[in-house]
C-alpha positions as CSV (number, residue, x, y, z in Angstrom):
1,X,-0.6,-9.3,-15.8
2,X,-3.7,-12.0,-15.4
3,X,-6.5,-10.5,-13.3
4,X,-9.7,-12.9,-12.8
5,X,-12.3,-12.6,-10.3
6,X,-13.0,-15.9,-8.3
7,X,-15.8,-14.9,-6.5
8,X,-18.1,-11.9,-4.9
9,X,-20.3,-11.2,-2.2
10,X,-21.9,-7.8,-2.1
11,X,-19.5,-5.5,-3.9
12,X,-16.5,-7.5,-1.8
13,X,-14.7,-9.7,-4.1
14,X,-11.8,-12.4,-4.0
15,X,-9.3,-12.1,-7.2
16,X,-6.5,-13.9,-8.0
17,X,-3.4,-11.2,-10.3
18,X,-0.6,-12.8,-11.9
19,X,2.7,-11.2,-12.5
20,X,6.0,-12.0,-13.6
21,X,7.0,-13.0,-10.3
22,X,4.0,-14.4,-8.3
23,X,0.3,-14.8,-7.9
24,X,-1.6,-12.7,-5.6
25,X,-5.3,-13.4,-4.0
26,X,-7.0,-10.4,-2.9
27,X,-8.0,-8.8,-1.0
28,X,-4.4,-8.4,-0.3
29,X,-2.1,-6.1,2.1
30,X,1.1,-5.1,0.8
31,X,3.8,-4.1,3.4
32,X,5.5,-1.2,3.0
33,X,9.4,-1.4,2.1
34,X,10.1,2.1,1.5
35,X,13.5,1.3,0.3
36,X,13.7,-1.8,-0.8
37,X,13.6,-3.0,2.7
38,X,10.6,-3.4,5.2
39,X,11.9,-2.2,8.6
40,X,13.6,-4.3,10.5
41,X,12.9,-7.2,8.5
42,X,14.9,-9.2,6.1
43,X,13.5,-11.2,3.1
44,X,13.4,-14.4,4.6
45,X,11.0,-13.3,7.0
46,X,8.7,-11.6,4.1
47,X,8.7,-14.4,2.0
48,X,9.6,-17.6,4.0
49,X,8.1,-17.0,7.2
50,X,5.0,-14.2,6.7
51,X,4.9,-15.6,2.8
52,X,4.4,-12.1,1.2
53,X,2.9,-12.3,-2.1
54,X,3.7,-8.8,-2.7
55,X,5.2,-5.5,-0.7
56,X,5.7,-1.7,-1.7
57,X,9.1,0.3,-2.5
58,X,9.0,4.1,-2.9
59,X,10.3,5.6,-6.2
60,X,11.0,9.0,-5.1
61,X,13.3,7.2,-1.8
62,X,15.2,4.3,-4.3
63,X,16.2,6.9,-6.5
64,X,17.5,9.1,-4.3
65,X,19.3,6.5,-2.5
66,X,21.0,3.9,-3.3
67,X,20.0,5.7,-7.2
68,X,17.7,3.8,-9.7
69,X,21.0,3.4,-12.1
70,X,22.5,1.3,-9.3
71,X,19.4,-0.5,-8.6
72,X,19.3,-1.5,-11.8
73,X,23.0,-2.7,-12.6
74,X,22.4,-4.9,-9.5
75,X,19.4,-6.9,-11.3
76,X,16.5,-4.5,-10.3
77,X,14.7,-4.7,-7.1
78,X,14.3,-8.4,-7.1
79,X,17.8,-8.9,-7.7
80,X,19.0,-6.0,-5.5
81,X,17.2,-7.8,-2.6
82,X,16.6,-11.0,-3.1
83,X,12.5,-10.7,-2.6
84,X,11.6,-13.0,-5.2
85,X,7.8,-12.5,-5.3
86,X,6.3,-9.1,-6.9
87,X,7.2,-5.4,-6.0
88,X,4.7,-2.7,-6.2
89,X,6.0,0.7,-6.6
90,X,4.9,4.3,-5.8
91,X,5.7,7.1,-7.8
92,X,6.4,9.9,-5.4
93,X,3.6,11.8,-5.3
94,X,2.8,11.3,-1.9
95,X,6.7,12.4,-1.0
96,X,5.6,15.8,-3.0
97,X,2.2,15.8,-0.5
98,X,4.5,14.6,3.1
99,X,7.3,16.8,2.3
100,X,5.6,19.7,1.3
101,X,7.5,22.1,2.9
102,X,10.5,21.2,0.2
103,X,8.6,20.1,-2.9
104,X,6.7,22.0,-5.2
105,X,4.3,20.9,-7.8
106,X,4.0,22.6,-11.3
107,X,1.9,21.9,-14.3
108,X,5.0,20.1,-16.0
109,X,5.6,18.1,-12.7
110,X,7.0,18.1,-9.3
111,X,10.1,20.2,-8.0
112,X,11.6,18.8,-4.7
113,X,15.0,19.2,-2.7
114,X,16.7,15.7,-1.4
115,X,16.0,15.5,2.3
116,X,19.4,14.0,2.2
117,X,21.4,16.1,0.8
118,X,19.4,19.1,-0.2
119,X,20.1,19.1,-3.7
120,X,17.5,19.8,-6.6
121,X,15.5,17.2,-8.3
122,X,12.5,16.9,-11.3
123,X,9.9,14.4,-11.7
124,X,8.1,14.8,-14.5
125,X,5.4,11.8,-15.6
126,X,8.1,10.7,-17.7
127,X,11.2,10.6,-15.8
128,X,9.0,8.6,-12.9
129,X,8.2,6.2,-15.5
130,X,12.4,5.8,-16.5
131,X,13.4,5.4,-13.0
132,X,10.5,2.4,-12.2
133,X,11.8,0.8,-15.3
134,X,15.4,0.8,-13.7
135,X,13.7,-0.5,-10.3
136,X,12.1,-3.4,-12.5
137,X,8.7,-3.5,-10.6
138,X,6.3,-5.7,-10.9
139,X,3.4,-2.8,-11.2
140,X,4.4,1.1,-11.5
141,X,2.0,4.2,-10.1
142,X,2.3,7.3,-12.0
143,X,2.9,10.7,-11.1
144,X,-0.3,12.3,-9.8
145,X,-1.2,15.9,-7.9
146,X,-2.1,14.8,-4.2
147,X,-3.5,17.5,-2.2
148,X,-4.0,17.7,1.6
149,X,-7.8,17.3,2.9
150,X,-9.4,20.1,3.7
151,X,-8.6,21.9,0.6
152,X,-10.2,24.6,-1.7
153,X,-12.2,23.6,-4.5
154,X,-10.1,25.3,-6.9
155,X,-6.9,23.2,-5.8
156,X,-8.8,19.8,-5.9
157,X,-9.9,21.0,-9.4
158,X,-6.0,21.6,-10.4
159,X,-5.1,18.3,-9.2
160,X,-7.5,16.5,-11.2
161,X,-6.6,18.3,-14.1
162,X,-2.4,17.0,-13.3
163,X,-3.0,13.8,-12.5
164,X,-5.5,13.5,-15.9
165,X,-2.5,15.3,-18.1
166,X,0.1,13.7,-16.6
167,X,-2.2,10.1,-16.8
168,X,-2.2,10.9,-20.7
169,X,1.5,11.6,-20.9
170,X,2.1,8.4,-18.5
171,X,0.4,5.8,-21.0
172,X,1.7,7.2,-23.8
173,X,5.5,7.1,-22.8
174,X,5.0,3.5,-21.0
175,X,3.2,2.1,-23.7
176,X,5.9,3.4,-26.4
177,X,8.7,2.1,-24.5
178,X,7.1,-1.6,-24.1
179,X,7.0,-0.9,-28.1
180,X,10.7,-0.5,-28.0
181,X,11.2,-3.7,-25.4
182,X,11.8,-1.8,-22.2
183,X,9.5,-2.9,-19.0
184,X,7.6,-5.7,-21.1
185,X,7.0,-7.7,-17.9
186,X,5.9,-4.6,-15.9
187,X,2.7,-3.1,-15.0
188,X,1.1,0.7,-14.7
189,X,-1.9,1.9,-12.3
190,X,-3.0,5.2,-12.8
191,X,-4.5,7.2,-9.7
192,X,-7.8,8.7,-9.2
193,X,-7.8,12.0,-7.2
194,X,-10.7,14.6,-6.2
195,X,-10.4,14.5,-2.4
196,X,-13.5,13.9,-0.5
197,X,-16.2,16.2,-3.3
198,X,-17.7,13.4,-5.3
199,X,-18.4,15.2,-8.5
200,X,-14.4,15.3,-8.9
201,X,-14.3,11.8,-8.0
202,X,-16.6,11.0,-11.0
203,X,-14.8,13.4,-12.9
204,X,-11.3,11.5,-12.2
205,X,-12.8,8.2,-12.3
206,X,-13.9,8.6,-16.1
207,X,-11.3,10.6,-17.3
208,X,-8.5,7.8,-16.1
209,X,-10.8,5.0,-16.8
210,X,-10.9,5.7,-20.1
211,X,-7.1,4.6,-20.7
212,X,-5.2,1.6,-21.4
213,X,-4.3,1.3,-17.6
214,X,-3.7,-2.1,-16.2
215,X,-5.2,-1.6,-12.6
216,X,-6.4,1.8,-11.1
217,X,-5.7,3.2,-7.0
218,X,-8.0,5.5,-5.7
219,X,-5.3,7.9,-4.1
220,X,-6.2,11.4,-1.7
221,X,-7.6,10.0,1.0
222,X,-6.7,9.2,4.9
223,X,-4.8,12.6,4.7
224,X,-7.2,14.5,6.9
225,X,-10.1,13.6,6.3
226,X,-12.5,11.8,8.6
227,X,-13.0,8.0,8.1
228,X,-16.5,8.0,7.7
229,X,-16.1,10.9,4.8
230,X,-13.2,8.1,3.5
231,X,-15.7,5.2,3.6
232,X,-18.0,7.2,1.9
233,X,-15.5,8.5,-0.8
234,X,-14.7,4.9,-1.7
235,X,-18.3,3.4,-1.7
236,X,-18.7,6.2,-4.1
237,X,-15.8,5.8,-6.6
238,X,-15.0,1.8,-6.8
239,X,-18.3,1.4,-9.1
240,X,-17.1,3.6,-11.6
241,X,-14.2,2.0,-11.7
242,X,-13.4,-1.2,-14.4
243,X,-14.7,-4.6,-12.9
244,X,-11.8,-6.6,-14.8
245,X,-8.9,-4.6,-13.3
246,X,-7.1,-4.6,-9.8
247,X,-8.7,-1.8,-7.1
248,X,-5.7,-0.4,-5.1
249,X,-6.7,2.0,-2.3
250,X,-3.5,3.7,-1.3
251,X,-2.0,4.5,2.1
252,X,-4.8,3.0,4.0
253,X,-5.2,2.2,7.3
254,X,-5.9,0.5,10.2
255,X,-7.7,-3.3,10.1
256,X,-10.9,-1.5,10.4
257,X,-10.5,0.5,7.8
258,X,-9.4,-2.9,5.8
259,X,-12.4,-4.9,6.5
260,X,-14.8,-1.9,5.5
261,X,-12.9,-1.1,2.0
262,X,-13.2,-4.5,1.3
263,X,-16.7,-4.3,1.6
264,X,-16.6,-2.0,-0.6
265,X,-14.9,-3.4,-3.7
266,X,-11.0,-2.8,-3.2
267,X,-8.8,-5.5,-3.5
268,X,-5.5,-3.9,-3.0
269,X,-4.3,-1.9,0.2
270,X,-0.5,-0.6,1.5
271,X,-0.1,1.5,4.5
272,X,3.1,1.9,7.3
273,X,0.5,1.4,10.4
274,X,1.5,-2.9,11.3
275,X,5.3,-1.8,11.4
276,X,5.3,1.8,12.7
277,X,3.0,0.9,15.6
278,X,4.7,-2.4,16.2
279,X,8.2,-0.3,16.2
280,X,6.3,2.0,19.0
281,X,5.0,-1.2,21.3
282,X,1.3,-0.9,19.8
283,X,0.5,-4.4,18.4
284,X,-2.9,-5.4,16.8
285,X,-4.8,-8.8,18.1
286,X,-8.1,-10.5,17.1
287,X,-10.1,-8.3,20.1
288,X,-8.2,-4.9,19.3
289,X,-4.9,-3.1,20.1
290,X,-3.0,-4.0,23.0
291,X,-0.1,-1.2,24.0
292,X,2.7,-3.7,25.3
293,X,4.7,-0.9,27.2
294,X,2.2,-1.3,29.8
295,X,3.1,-2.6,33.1
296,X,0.5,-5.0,33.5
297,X,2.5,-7.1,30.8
298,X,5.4,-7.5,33.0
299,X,3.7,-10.9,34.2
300,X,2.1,-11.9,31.5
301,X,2.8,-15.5,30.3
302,X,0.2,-15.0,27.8
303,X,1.4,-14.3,23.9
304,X,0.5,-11.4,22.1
305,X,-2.4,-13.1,21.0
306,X,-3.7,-16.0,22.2
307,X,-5.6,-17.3,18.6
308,X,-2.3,-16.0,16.4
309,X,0.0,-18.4,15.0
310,X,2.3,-16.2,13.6
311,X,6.0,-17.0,14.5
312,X,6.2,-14.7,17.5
313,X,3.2,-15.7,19.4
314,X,4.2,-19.5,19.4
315,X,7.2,-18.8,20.6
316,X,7.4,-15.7,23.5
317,X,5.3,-14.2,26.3
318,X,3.9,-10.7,26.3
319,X,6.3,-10.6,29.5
320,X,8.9,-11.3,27.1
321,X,7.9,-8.5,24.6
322,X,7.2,-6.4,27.3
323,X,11.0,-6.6,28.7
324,X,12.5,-6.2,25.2
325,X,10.5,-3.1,24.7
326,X,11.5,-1.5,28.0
327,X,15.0,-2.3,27.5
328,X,15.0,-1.0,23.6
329,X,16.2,-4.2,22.7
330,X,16.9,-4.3,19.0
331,X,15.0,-7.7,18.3
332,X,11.9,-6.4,19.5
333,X,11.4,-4.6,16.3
334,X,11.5,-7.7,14.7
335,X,9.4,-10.0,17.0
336,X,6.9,-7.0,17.0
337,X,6.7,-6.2,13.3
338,X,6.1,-9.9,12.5
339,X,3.2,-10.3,14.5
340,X,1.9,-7.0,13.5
341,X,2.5,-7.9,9.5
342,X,1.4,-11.4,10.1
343,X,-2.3,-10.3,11.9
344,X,-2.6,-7.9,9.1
345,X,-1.6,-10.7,6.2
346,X,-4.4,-13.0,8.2
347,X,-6.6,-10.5,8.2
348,X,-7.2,-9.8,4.7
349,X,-6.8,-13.8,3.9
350,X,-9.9,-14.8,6.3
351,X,-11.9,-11.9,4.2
352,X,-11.0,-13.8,1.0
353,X,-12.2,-17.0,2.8
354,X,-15.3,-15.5,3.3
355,X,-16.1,-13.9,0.2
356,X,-15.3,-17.3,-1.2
357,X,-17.7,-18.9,1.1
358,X,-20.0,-16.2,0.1
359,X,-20.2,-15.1,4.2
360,X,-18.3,-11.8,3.8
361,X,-21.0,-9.8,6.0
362,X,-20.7,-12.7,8.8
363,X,-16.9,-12.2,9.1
364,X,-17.4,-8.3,9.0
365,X,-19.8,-8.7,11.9
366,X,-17.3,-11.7,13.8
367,X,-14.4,-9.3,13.3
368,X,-16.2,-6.2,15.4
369,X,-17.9,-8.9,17.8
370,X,-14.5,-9.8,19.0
371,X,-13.0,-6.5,19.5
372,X,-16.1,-5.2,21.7
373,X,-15.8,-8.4,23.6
C-alpha cells in the first residue's frame, strides 16, 4: 500500500491509497457488500456506472457461506465477483457484537453458532487472519472485543485488553505469513476500541499505534451512543493516531455524520444506511431525506433530486419511483440504491474538492445551508 496526503484544511484532509487493485482519494465511502455482493446491485453498476474505488465484504458472512476455501479456488474475491477495484474486509467482530445472543467472546477469541445452520464455529485472531488471506482482500481488519454503548467500565477495560492481545497476535501471524509469501499484496488495519471514556481511547490508541499496522479504524462507536458523544469520541482519538496512515471510522453513518468526521481527520468510512434506507423508500438529496412512499410523489415529474446526476435521476420521475415502490417492484431496489450510493459517493468527493481548494469549512456550512432551506 502507498498512502500520501495531497492536502489539509483544519484537521480535514484529502489522501490518495494505492493498492493492488486501484487508487483511492479520500475521504472516501465504501459500500457495504456483506457477501461479496452489495444488495441489489451487480458489479457493473459499482464499478462502471457509480465508479467504486473500493466496497466492504464481511469475513465472518463469506466464510460461512459460500466458505473462504471456495472463495478462494474461484480466484479470491476479485475473481469470485468480477469487482476489479479493491475489497476491504471486516473481521467479524461486529457479527460477535450484532448477534450477541449466539456469539460469545473469550480471552482466546470469539465463540459463535452459524445463523444458518446453527452449528459451532471459532475465530481466533489467527484463523480471521487465514480466512481473509483466502478472500484475497485488498486490506484485512483484525479480530477485536466490540462492546455495546452503555457499558460498565470494567467491560470496556476487557475489551481493550482483547483487542490489544489479539492486535499483538494479529501482526505477528500476518507479518510471518507475508515472510512465507502468503497475502504479500494485502493489507491489515488494527482497531481502536474504548467506547465513549477517553482515557481508554488514549489507552487503545497508543497501545495499537505502536505496531507495524498499515492503516488504523477507530471501531465502538454509533452503537448506542449519542452522536454528539461520537463526534466527540473521534475529535479526541484521530490526533493520536499516525498522520502517514489511512483513518477508517467503522460503521458510520448518515451524510451528516460524514461531513463532520471528516472534519475531524478520518478518511475512510463504511456503513449499510444509502442501501438499507433506499431498499425501505428513504432516499437522501442535497436538502435532506425525502421518504418516497409518500403520496404527494404520486404526481411528481420532478427526479429524486433535482441537482443529482446519478443514473437514476436523469432518467425517471419521483412518480416513477413512487409507483415502483408501492407496487414492490423489484427494480426499485436498484434504481433506489444507485441514487442513494451515488449521493453518498458525491458526497464525500465534493469534501475532497474542498479540502483541496482549502474551503473545507465553506462546504461544511453549504451542505447544512441547503438542508435547512
Amino acid at each position: 500500500m502507498e498512502f500520501n496526503i495531497d492536502a489539509t484544511c483544519g484537521k480535514a484532509r484529502a489522501c490518495t491509497i494505492t493498492t493492488a487493485h486501484s487508487t483511492i482519494q479520500t475521504p472516501i465511502f465504501m459500500p457495504v457488500g456483506t457477501v461479496a455482493s452489495v444488495k441489489s446491485l451487480d458489479m457493473f453498476d459499482m464499478n462502471d456506472i457509480l465508479g467504486a474505488q473500493i466496497i466492504l465484504a464481511n469475513t465472518y458472512h463469506t466464510y460461512l457461506r459460500p466458505g473462504d476455501e471456495t472463495i478462494a479456488r474461484m480466484g479470491g474475491l476479485h475473481g469470485f465477483s468480477t469487482y476489479p477495484k479493491s475489497f476491504l474486509t471486516d473481521s467479524g467482530g461486529f457479527q460477535a457484537f450484532s448477534l450477541s445472543d449466539i456469539s460469545k467472546p473469550t480471552e482466546a477469541g470469539i465463540e459463535f453458532k452459524s445463523h444458518i445452520d446453527g452449528s459451532k464455529h471459532f475465530f481466533t485472531p489467527e484463523k480471521v487472519i487465514d480466512i481473509q488471506n483466502n478472500l484475497g482482500s485488498d486490506i484485512m481488519m483484525i479480530l477485536d472485543d466490540l462492546v455495546a454503548l452503555p457499558a460498565t467500565q470494567e467491560r470496556i477495560k476487557t475489551s481493550i485488553e482483547r483487542t490489544t492481545q489479539w492486535a499483538k497476535q494479529s501482526i505477528e501471524y500476518f507479518r510471518h505469513k507475508q515472510s512465507l509469501g502468503i497475502g504479500t499484496q494485502q493489507n491489515i488495519f488494527a482497531i481502536i476500541q474504548g467506547g465513549t471514556d477517553l482515557n481508554f481511547r488514549t489507552q487503545s490508541a497508543n497501545e495499537l499505534c505502536a505496531m507495524d499496522y498499515d492503516g488504523f479504524a477507530i471501531g465502538g462507536l454509533s452503537v448506542g451512543e449519542s452522536n454528539n458523544l461520537m463526534y466527540d469520541t473521534v475529535e479526541h482519538t484521530t490526533p493520536l493516531m499516525p498522520v502517514n496512515k489511512p483513518r477508517y471510522l467503522m460503521g458510520v453513518g448518515t451524510p451528516e455524520d460524514l461531513v463532520e468526521n471528516i472534519e475531524r481527520g478520518i478518511d475512510m468510512f463504511d456503513c449499510v444506511m444509502p442501501t438499507r434506507n433506499a431498499r425501505n423508500g428513504t432516499l437522501f438529496t442535497t436538502y435532506g431525506r425525502i421518504n418516497i412512499r409518500g403520496a404527494k410523489f404520486k404526481l411528481d415529474s420532478e427526479p429524486i433530486d433535482p441537482a443529482c446526476e446519478c443514473y437514476t435521476c436523469k432518467r425517471y420521475s419521483r412518480a416513477y419511483l413512487h409507483h415502483l415502490f408501492r407496487s414492490k417492484e423489484l427494480t426499485f431496489f436498484r434504481l433506489a440504491s444507485l441514487h442513494n450510493l451515488h449521493y453518498y459517493l458525491w458526497l464525500v468527493g465534493e469534501a475532497r474538492k474542498a479540502i483541496i481548494a482549502g474551503q473545507f469549512s465553506e462546504f461544511k456550512k453549504d451542505f447544512y445551508a441547503r438542508r435547512q432551506a
